[in-house]
C-alpha positions in Angstrom: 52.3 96.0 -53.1 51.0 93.6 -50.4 47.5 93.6 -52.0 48.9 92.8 -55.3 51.5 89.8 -53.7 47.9 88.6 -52.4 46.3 88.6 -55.5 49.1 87.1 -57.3 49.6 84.1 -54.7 44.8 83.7 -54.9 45.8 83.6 -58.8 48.8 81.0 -58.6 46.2 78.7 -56.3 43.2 78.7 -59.0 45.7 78.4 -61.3 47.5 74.9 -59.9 43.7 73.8 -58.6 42.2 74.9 -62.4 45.0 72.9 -64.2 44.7 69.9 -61.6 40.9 69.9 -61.4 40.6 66.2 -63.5 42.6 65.0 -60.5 40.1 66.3 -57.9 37.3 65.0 -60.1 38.5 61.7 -60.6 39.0 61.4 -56.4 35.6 62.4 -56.1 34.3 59.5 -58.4 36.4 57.0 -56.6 35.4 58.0 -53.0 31.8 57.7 -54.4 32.6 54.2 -56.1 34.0 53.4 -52.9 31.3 54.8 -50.3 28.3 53.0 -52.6 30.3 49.5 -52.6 30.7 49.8 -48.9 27.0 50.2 -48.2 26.1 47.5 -50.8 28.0 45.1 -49.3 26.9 46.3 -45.8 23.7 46.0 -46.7 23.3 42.7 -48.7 23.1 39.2 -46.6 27.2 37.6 -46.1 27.1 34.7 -49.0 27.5 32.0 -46.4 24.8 33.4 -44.2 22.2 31.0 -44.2 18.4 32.1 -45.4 15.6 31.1 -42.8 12.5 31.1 -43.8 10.0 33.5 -42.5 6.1 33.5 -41.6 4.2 32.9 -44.4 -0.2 33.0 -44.7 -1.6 30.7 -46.5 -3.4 31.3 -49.5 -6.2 29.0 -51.4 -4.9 27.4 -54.3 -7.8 25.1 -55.4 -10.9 23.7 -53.8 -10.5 19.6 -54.9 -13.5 18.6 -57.4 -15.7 15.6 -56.6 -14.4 13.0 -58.2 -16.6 10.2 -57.5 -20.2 11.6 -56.8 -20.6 10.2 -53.4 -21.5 12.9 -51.1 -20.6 10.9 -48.1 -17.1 10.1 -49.4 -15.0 13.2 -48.2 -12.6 14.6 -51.3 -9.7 15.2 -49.1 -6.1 14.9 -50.1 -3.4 13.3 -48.7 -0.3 13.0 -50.7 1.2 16.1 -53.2 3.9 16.4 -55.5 4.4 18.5 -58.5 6.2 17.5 -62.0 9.0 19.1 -63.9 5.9 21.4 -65.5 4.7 23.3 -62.4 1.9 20.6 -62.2 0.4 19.7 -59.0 -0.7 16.4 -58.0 -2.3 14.8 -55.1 -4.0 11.7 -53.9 -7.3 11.6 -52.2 -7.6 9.4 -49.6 -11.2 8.2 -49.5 -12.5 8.5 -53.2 -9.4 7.0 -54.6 -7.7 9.1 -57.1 -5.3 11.3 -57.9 -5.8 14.8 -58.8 -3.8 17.1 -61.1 -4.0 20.3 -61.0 -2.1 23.4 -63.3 -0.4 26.4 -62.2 -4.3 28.1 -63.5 -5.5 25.7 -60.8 -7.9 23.9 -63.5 -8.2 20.2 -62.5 -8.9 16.4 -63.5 -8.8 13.0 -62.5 -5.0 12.0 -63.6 -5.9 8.5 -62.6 -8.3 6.1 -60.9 -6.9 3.8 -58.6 -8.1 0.1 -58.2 -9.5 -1.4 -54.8 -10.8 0.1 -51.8 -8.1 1.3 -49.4 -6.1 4.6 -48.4 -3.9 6.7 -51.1 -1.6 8.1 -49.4 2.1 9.5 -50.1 3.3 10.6 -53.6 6.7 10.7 -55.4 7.5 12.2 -59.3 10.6 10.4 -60.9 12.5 11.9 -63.6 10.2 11.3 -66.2 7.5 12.6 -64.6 5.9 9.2 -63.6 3.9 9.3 -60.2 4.0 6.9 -57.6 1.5 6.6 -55.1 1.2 4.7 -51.6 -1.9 2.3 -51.4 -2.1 1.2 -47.4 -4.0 -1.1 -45.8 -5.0 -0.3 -42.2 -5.6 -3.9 -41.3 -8.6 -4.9 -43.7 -7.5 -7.8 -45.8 -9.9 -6.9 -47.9 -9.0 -3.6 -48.6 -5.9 -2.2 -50.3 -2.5 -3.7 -51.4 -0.1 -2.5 -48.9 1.7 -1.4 -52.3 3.1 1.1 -54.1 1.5 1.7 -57.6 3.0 3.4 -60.4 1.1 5.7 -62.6 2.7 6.9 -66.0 1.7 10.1 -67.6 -1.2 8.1 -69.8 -2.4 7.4 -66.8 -2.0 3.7 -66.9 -1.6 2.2 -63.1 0.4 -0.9 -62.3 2.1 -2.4 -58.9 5.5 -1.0 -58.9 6.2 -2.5 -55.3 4.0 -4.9 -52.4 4.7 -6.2 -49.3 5.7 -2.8 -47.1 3.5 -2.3 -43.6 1.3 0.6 -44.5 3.4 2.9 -47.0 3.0 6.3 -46.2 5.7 9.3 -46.9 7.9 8.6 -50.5 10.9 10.2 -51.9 13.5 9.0 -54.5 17.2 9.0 -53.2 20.3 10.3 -55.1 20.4 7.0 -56.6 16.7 6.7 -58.2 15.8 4.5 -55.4 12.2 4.8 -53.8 12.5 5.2 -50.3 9.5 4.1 -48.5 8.4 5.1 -45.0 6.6 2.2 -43.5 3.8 3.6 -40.8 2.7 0.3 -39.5 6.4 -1.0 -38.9 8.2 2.3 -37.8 11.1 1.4 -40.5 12.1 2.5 -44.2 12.5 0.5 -46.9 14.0 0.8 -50.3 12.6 -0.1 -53.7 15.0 0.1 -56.6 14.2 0.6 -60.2 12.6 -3.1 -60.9 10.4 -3.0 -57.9 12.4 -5.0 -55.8 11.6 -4.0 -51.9 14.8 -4.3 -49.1 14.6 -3.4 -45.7 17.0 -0.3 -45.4 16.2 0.8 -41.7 14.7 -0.6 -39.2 15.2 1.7 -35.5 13.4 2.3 -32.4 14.0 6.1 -33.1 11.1 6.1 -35.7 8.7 3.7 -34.6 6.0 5.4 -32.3 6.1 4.9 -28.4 2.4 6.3 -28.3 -0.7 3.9 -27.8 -2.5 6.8 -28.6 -1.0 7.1 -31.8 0.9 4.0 -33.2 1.9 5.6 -36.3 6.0 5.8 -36.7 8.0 6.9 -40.0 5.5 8.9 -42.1 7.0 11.9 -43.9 10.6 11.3 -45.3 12.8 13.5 -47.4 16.4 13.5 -48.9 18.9 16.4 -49.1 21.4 16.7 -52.1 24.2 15.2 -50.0 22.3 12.2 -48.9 20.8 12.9 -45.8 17.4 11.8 -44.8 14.6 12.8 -42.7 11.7 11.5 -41.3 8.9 11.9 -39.1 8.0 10.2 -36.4 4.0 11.0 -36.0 3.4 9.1 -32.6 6.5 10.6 -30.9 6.2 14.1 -32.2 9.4 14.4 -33.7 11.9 14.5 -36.8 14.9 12.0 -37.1 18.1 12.4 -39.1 19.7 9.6 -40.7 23.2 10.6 -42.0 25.7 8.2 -42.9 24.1 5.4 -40.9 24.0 7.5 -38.0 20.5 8.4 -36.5 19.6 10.7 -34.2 16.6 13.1 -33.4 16.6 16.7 -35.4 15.2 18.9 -33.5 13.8 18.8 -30.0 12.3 15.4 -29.0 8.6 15.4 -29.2 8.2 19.2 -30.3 6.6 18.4 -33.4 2.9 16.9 -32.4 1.2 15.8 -35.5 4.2 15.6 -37.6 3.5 14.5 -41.2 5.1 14.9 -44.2 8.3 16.4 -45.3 9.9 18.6 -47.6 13.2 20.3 -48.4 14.1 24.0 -50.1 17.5 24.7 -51.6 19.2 27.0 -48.7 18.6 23.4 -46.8 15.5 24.1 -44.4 13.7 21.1 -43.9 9.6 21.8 -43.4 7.6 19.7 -41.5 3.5 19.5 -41.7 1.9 19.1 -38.7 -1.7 17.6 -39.2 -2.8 17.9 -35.5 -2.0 21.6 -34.8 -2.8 22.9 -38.3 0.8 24.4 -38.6 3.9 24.5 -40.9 7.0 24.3 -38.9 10.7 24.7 -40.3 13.8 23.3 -39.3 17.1 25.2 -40.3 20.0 23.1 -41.3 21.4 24.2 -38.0 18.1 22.3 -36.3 16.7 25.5 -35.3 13.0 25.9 -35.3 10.9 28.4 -37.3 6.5 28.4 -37.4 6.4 29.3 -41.1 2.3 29.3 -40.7 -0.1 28.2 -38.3 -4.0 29.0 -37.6 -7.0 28.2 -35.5 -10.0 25.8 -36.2 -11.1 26.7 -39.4 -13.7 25.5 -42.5 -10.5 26.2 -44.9 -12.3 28.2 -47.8 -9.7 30.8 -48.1 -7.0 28.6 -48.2 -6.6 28.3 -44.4 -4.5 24.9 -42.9 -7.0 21.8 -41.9 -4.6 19.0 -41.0 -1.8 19.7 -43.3 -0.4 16.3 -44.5 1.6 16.9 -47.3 4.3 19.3 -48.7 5.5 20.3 -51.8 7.9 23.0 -53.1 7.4 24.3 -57.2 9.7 27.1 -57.9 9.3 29.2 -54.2 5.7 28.2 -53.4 4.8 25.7 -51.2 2.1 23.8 -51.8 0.1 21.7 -48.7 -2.5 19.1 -48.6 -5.1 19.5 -46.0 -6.0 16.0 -45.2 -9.1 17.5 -42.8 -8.9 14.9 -40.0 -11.0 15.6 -37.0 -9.2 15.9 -33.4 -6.3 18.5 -32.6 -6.8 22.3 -33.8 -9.0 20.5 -36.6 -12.8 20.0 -35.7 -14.1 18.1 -37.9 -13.8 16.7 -41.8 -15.9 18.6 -43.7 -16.3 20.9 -47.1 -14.6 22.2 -48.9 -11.5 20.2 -49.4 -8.6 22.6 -50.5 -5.0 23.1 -51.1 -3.1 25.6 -49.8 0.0 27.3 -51.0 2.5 29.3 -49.3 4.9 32.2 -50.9 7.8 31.3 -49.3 10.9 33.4 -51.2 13.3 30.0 -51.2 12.8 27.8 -53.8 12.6 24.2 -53.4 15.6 22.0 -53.2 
């Protein structure tokens, strides 16, 4: 009789566990659904946690043509930009012309640029028009002290004159050229006729070194309005947010600092010509070496002088102006761009 009570209470359990066993099934699935969501979200980066950019080698991306036949006149680039199309641009500064270049890395001479001076920074407005700075270095016979426009028939023109050696450009939320004036240590704005203001004039970017009397150089501009700009002669970056300025950064712990760009989680990267390195600043002013190397010849794409940034989807593309003195020995062949796979895209 006991055996049989057993049997008959095993039975009444597999029967209740049987008739309820969709239950147990469906608690399964939602500890699972459960378990994997936990470890997703475990797993993935908070929303509001910031991305930082990490190191980066960089690659070759093109080794600039001749573009004048003059083997004594050094094909090195200065300024870079890229259009709405993935093309990149740059401006050499001895042979006097800027380069484009596609995403296959096949180049040509966009345009030839009257007179005899430096070409220097680049900016792209919205209709793909380049704009490129012609400085003089104190020749009065050389170039224009200008800023030349070049339209995508390559026709060149004066957009702008009158600015102490133009270097770094950038347009502002406004459509305004923002100018970075080397020779003055100031930034001034040109608006959409070509006529040139004054917009800042500070101590904090005009160089304090004899050495090295060049002030504002690379500038950039976030979404919200902020700018940046370097300050070559004192090693450092300076913020100018609603018409406060201030140094970004450490003071002086950028030697060589050149020009400027911006990605869209907000780190601002800064090239540094005299330490062949690309430095980053998180919006938080905290300092990241995205890439750096040695004394090199640059023929796989290595950093000689960096001078120039530019962002097309998450690649970073570099000028390597090949000036001799720092980490750089000497200007020579061949005369590249570089290009760094970043993972942020540009702002």
């Amino acid at each position: 009789m006991r055996i049989c009570a057993a049997r008959l209470i095993i039975l009444f359990y597999l029967h209740v566990i049987v008739k309820n066993s969709y239950v147990i099934v469906i608690l399964v699935v939602v500890v699972i659904i459960v378990v994997a969501a936990a470890a997703l979200f475990l797993l993935q980066p908070a929303a509001n946690q910031p991305k930082v950019p990490g190191k980066s080698t960089p690659e070759l991306f093109v080794t600039i043509q001749d573009t004048d036949g003059a083997s004594q006149t050094p094909s090195n680039a200065e300024g870079i930009i890229t259009d709405s199309k993935g093309n990149v641009y740059a401006s050499l500064l001895a042979e006097r012309a800027v380069v484009i270049i596609d995403q296959t890395g096949a180049q040509r001479i966009f345009a030839r640029v009257p007179g005899n001076g430096s070409l220097l920074g680049l900016a792209v407005d919205a209709t793909d028009n380049i704009y490129v700075a012609d400085a003089n270095f104190g020749d009065p016979q050389r170039s224009c002290n200008c800023i030349r426009k070049i339209t995508q028939e390559g026709n060149v023109t004066i957009f702008a004159s009158g600015i102490p050696i133009p270097n770094g450009l950038v347009f502002d939320r406004d459509g305004n050229l923002l100018v970075a004036s080397s020779g003055q240590g100031a930034i001034y704005k040109v608006d959409k006729d070509g006529r040139v203001s004054l917009f800042l004039d500070n101590d904090l970017i005009k160089s304090h070194n004899t050495q090295r009397p060049i002030g504002a150089n690379g500038i950039a501009v976030t979404n919200d309005g902020t700018i940046y700009v370097t300050n070559t002669g004192d090693s450092s970056v300076i913020k100018i947010k609603d018409g406060n300025v201030s140094i970004f950064g450490s003071a002086n712990d950028f030697p060589g600092a050149d020009g400027l760009t911006l990605d869209s989680a907000g780190n601002l990267y800064i090239a540094q010509n005299s330490v062949n390195t690309i430095s980053a600043l998180t919006p938080q002013g905290a300092k990241v070496i995205v890439a750096q190397n040695g004394n090199s010849t640059g023929v796989n794409g290595e950093l000689e002088a960096p001078a120039s940034l530019a962002f097309y989807q998450d690649r970073l593309y570099v000028s390597n102006a090949d000036f001799p003195g720092g980490t750089n020995s000497k200007t020579e062949a061949p005369y590249t761009i570089s290009v760094l796979k970043i993972g942020i895209p540009g702002q």
